[in-house]
C-alpha positions as CSV (number, residue, x, y, z in Angstrom):
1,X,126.9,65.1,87.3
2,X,129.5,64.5,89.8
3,X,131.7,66.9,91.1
4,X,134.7,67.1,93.2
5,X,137.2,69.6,94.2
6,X,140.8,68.9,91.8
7,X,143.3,67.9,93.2
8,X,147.2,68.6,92.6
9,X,149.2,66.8,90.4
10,X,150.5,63.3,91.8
11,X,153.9,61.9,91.3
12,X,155.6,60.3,88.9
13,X,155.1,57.0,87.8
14,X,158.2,54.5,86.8
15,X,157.2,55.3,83.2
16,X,157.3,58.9,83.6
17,X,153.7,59.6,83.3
18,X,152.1,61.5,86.4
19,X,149.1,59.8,88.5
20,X,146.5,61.8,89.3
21,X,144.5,64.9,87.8
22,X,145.6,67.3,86.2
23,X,145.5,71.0,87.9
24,X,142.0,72.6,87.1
25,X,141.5,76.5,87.2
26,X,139.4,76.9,90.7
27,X,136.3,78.3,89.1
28,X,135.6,75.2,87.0
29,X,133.8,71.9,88.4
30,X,135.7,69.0,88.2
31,X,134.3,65.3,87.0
32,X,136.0,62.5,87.7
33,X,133.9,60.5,85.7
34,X,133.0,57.3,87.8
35,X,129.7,58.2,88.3
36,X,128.6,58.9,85.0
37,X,130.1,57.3,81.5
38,X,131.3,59.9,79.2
39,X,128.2,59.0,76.7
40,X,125.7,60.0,79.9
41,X,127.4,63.2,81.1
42,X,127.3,64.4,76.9
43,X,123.5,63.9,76.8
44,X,123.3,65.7,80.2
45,X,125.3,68.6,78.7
46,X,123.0,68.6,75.6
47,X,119.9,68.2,77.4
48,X,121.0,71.3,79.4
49,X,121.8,73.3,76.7
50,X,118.7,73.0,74.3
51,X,117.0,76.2,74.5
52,X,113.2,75.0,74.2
53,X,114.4,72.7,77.1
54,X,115.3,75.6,79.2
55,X,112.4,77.7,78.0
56,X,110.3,74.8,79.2
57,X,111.8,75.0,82.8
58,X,112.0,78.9,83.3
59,X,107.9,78.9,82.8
60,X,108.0,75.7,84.6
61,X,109.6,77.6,87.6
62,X,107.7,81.1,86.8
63,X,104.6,78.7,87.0
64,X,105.7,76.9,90.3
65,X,105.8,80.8,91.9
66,X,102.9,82.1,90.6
67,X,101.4,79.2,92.4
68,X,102.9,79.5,95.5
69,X,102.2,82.8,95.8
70,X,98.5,82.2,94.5
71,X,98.2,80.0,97.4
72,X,99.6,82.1,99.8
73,X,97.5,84.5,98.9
74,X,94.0,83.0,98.9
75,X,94.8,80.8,102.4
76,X,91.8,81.9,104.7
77,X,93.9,81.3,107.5
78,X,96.8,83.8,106.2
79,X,93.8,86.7,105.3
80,X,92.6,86.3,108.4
81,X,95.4,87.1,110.3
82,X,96.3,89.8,108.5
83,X,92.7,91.5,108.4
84,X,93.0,91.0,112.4
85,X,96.5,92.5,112.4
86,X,95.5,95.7,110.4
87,X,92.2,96.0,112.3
88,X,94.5,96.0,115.7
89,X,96.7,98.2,114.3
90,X,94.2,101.0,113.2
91,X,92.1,100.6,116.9
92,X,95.0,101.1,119.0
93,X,96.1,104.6,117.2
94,X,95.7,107.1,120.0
95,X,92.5,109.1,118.1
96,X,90.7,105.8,117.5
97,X,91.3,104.9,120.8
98,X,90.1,108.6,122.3
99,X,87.2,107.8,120.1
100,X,86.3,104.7,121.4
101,X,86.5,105.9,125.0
102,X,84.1,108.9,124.6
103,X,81.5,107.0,122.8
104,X,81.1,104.2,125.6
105,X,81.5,106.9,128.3
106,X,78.9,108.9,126.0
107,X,76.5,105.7,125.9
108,X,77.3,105.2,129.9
109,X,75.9,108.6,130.4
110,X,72.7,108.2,128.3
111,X,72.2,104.7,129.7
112,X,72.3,106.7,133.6
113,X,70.3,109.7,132.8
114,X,67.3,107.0,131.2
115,X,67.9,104.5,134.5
116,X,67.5,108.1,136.5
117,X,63.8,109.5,134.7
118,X,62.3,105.8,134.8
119,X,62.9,105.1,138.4
């Protein structure tokens, strides 16, 4: 459907009859009809308004974002990133991290005493 913004009323012709379009209230589209004849623009108005035909394309849509978001979802790429995230994010809390630290200065301190008997 083709749209453009109205335009005023033009002037008057030497018959008395004004050129131009009519003034159209600002919140409705108007069609100036060259792209579409008048018998293609009625069919696009009742294929728009048939209810099964707008049932079909809500669940067509609904479908399209279940998809997408399916997808999005089940990437390998995506999970990964996001286990990696969460797993950087809980190691780098300070009583992780103090946890961390005593173990390997724990196993440091095993690893010496052992070095210190055998040798």
């Amino acid at each position: 459907m083709s749209t453009a913004e109205p335009r005023d009323s033009g002037s008057d012709t030497h018959d008395g009859t004004r050129t131009g379009v009519p003034p159209v209230a600002p919140d409705r589209p108007y069609v100036d009809g060259t792209a579409h004849s008048p018998a293609e623009l009625r069919a696009e108005v009742a294929e728009l308004a048939d209810p099964d035909r707008q049932a079909v394309d809500e669940a067509r849509e609904q479908l399209a974002a279940t998809v997408g978001e399916l997808a999005a979802r089940l990437d390998p790429r995506t999970r990964a990133r996001a286990a990696a995230d969460s797993l950087r994010a809980w190691a780098t809390r300070p009583p992780v991290l103090a946890g961390a630290v005593a173990t390997a200065l724990l196993l440091l301190l095993v690893l010496r005493r052992r070095a210190g008997r055998s040798g």
